[in-house]
C-alpha positions as CSV (number, residue, x, y, z in Angstrom):
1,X,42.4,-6.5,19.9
2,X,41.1,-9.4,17.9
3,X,38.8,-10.3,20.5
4,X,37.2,-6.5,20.7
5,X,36.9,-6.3,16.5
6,X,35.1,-9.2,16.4
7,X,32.9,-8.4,19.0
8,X,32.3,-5.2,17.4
9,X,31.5,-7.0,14.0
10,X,29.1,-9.2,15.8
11,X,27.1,-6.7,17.4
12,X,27.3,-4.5,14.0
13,X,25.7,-7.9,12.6
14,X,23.1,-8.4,14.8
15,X,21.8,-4.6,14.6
16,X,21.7,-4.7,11.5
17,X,19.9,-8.0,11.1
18,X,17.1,-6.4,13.8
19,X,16.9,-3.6,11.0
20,X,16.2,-5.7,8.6
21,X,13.5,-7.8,11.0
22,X,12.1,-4.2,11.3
23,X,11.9,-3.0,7.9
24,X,9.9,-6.3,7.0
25,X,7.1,-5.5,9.5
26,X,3.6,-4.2,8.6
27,X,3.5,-0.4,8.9
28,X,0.5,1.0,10.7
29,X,-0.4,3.9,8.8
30,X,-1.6,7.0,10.5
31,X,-5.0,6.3,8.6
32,X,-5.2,3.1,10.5
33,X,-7.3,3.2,13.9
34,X,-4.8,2.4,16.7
35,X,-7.6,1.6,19.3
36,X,-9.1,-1.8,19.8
37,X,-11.7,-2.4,17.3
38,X,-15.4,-4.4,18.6
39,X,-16.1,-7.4,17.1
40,X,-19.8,-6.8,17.7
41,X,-19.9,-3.4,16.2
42,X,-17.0,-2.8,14.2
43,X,-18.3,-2.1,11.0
44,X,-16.8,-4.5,7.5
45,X,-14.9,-1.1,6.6
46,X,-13.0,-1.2,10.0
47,X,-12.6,-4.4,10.2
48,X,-10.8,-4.7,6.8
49,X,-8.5,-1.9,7.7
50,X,-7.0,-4.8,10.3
51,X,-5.0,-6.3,7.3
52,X,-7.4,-8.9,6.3
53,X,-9.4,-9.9,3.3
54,X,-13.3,-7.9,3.2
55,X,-14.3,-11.8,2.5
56,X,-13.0,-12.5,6.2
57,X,-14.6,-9.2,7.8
58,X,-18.0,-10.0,6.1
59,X,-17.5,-13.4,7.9
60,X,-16.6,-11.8,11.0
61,X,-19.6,-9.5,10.9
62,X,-21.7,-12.8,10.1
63,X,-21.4,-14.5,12.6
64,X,-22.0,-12.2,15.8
65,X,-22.3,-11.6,18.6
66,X,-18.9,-13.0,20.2
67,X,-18.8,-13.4,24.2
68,X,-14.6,-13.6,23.2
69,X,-12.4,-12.5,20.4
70,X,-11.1,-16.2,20.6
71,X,-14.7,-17.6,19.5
72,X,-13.1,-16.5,15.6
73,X,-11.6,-19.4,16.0
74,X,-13.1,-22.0,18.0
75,X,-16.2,-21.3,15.4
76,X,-14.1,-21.6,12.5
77,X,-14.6,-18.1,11.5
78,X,-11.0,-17.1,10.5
79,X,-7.7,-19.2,10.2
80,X,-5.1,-19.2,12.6
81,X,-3.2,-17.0,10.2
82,X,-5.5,-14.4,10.2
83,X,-6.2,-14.1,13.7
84,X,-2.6,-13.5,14.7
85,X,-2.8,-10.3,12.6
86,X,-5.2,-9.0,14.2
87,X,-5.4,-10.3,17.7
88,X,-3.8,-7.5,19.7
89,X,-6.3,-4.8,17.4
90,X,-10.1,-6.9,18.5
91,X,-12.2,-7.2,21.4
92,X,-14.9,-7.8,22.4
93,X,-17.7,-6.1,24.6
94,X,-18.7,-8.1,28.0
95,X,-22.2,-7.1,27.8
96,X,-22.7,-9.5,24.8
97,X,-21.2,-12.7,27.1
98,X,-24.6,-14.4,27.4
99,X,-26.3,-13.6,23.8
100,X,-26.9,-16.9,21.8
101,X,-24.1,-17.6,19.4
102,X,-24.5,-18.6,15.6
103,X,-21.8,-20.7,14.3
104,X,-20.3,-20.5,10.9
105,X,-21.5,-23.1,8.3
């Protein structure tokens, strides 16, 4: 009997914890586009919508075109940070793979 109450408390603990994990976790809006937004034609307005600073999408726009959505940060355009939020929302569009490439000063 001890056994089964305590594995009910447990499990009551961990859902509960998984709520918690949940409530903490950036809402996307209804507002917010759910499709994948272009790098190299996502206007500054869409790309702040991603839940970044408009300092990083004016950076972003910048410095295109991008051949990858990984170029944000092997050119040092955005931190690490910053490109975890909004990795699974960018892409990028093939037919740009062989324009020249500006890097960030």
């Amino acid at each position: 009997m001890k056994r089964a109450v305590l594995a009910f408390l447990g499990g009551l603990a961990a859902a509960l914890g998984v709520a918690v994990l949940n409530e903490r976790r950036p809402r996307i809006g209804s507002a917010v586009r759910l499709t994948r937004l272009d790098l190299n034609r996502a206007p500054i307005e869409d790309l702040s919508t991603l839940g970044i600073d408009r300092e990083v999408a004016e950076r972003i726009v910048e410095n295109r075109p991008y051949r990858s959505k990984l170029e944000l940060l092997e050119r040092f355009i955005i931190t690490k940070d910053d490109y975890d939020i909004i990795k699974p929302r960018i892409s990028t569009d093939r037919k740009h793979a062989n324009d020249a490439v500006r890097v960030a000063s």
